[in-house]
C-alpha positions in Angstrom: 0.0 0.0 0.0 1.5 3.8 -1.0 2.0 5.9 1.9 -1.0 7.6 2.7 0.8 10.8 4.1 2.1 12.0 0.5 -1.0 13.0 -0.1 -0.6 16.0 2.1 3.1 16.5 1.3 2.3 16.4 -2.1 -1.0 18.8 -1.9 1.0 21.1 0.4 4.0 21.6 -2.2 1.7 22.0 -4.9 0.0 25.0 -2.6 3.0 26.4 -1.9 4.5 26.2 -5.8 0.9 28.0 -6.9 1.9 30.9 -4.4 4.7 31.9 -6.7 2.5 32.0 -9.2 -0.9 33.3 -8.2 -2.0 34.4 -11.5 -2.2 30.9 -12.8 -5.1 28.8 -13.2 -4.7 25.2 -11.7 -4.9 23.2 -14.8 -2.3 25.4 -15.8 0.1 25.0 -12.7 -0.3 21.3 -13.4 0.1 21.7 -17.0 3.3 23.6 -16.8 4.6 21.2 -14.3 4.1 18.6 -16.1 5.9 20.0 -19.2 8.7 21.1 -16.6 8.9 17.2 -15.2 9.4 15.9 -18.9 12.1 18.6 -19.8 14.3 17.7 -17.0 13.9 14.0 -17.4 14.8 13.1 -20.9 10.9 14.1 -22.5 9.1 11.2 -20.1 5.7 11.4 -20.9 6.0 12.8 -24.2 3.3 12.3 -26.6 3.4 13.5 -30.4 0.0 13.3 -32.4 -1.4 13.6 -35.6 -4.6 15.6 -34.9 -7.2 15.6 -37.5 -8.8 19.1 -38.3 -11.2 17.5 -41.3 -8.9 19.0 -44.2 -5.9 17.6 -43.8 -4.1 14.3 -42.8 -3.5 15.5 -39.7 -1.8 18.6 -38.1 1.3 17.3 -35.2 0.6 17.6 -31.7 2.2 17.1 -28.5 1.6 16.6 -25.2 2.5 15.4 -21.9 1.2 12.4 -20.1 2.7 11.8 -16.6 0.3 8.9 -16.0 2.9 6.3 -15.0 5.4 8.7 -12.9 5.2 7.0 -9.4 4.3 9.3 -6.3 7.7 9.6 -4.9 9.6 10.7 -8.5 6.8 13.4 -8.7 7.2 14.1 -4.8 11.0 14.6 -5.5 10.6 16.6 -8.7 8.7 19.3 -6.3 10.5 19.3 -3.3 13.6 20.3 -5.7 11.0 22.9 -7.8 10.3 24.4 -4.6 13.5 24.8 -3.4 15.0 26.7 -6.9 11.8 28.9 -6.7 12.5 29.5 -3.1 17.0 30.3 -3.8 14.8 32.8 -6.9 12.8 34.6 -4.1 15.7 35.6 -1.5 
């Protein structure tokens, strides 16, 4: 069974990231995390698309799927986000 306590250590960074950027909506704090996680770790969760606008074959697309990343990746990822935003603020 996962740790039931990341939950709130998770929650809690993710509070305390937004607060840097209050201007952001949420999908969008998690959508630019996301894209941040891939770009520091080799493009993981990297999807490219063909998406089909009725006229053509198919226009390329890409997005980031973080599905598989376990708990304690994304849990480090933050703690370490946190911290550079934190060294930015002083």
């Amino acid at each position: 069974m996962r740790d039931v306590h990341r939950i709130r250590r998770i929650m809690q960074m993710l509070e305390d990231i937004w607060r840097h950027f209050p201007d952001w909506r949420f999908n969008q704090l998690v959508s630019n995390l996301q894209h941040m996680y891939s770009n520091k770790h080799n493009n993981f969760g990297k999807r490219k698309v063909l998406e089909k606008d009725g006229e053509s074959d198919g226009v390329p697309v890409s997005y980031v799927d973080l599905f598989y990343l376990e708990d304690d990746q994304l849990e480090k990822f933050l703690e370490e986000a946190l911290e550079e935003l934190n060294r930015r603020k002083r």
